[in-house]
N, C-alpha and C positions, 0 to 999 in steps of 0.2 A: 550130449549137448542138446538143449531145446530151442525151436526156433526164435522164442525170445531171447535168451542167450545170442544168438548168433546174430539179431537184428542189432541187440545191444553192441556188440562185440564190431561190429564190420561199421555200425555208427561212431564206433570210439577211435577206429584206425579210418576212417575216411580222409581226414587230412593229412596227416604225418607217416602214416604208415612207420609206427615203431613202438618199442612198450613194449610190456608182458602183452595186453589184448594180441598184439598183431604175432608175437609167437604162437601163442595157444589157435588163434587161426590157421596158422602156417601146418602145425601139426592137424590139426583138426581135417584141414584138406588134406595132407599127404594119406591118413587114417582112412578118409571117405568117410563124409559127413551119412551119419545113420539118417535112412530113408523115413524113419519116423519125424524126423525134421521137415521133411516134402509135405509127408499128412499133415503135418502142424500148420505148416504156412498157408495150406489150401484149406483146409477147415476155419482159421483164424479169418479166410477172406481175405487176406493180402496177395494171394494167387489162385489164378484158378488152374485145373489141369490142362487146359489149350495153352496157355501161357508159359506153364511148366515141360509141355512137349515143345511149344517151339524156343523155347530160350536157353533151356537147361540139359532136355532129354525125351527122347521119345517115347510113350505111352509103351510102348511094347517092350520097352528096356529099361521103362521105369518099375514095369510087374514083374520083371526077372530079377532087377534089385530089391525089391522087395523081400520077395525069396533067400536071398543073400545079406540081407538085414542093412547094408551100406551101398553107398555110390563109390564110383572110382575116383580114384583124385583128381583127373580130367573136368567131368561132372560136377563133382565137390568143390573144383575150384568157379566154373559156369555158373554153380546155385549160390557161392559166395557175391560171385559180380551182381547179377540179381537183387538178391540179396543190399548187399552196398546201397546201389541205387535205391531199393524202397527205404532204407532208413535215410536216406541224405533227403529224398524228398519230403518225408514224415517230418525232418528237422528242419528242413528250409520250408513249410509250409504249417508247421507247428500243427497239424491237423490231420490225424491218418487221413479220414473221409478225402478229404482235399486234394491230399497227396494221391490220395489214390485213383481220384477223379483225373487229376491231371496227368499221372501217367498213362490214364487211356485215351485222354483227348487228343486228336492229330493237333500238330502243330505247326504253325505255317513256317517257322524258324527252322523245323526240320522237315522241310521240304513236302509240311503235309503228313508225316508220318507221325504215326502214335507214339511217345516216348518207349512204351514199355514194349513195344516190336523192334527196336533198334538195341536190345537187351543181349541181344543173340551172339554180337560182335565183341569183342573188347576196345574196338575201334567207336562203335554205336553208343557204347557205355559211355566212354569218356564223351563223347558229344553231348549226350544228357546231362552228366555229372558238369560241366559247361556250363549248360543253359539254368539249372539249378544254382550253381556259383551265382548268375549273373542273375538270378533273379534273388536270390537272398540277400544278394549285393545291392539290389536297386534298379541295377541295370534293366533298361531298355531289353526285353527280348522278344 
C-alpha cells in the first residue's frame, strides 16, 4: 500500500466506517502498514519527521522499523489516525496547501494548540475531526 492509497482509503472511511475500504484498512493495520508509507508521507510534505516521532512513533523506533520493513499494528493503527485527519482536512478545505497550513496553525478553539499536535491522542483526533465537521458545515469555529 502507498501513501496515497492510504490517504485515499482512510478519506473514504472517514464518515461511515464501513465498506470494503474500511476492511482492507482493518487488515492493513493488523499487517503493520510498510514503513515505506512513512517515507512517502514525509517526502510528499504532508509530514515531516518531528510530526511523525511525536504522533505516530519515535525516531529511534522508526529506524528499527525500517530495518524490519513494517510498523506494529499499534503504530499502524496511530499512522492510520494521522492519517484520517490530513485527508478530512484536505477534503474539508478542498486545498492540500491549506489544509495543511491549518493543521499547523494554533488555534484558539483548541485551547491555542496546533491541530496536528493534538494528533498524538485518539481523544485529540476526534476534537479536530470536530472542529473540521464544523467548519465544512459552516459552523462558527
Amino acid at each position: 500500500m502507498h501513501a496515497t492509497e492510504l490517504l485515499t482509503l482512510a478519506g473514504q472511511t472517514s464518515g461511515l466506517y464501513e465498506g470494503p475500504a474500511l476492511r482492507h484498512l482493518i487488515h492493513e493495520v493488523r499487517s503493520g502498514v510498510a514503513v515505506a508509507v512513512v517515507d512517502e508521507l514525509i517526502a510528499s510534505g504532508r509530514l515531516n519527521l518531528a510530526e511523525i516521532d511525536r504522533t505516530v512513533l519515535p525516531r529511534k523506533t522508526l529506524a528499527h522499523r525500517r530495518k524490519l520493513g513494517r510498523l506494529s499494528p499499534e503504530q499502524s493503527d496511530r499512522l492510520l489516525r494521522v492519517v484520517r485527519i490530513l485527508a478530512l482536512a484536505e477534503e474539508t478545505f478542498a486545498n492540500t496547501r491549506k489544509a495543511h497550513l491549518w493543521l499547523r496553525r494554533p488555534t484558539r478553539v483548541l485551547a491555542g494548540e496546533r491541530p496536528i499536535d493534538l494528533l498524538d491522542t485518539e481523544a485529540g483526533a476526534r476534537q479536530v475531526e470536530v472542529l473540521l465537521g464544523r467548519i465544512g458545515h459552516g459552523i462558527a469555529a
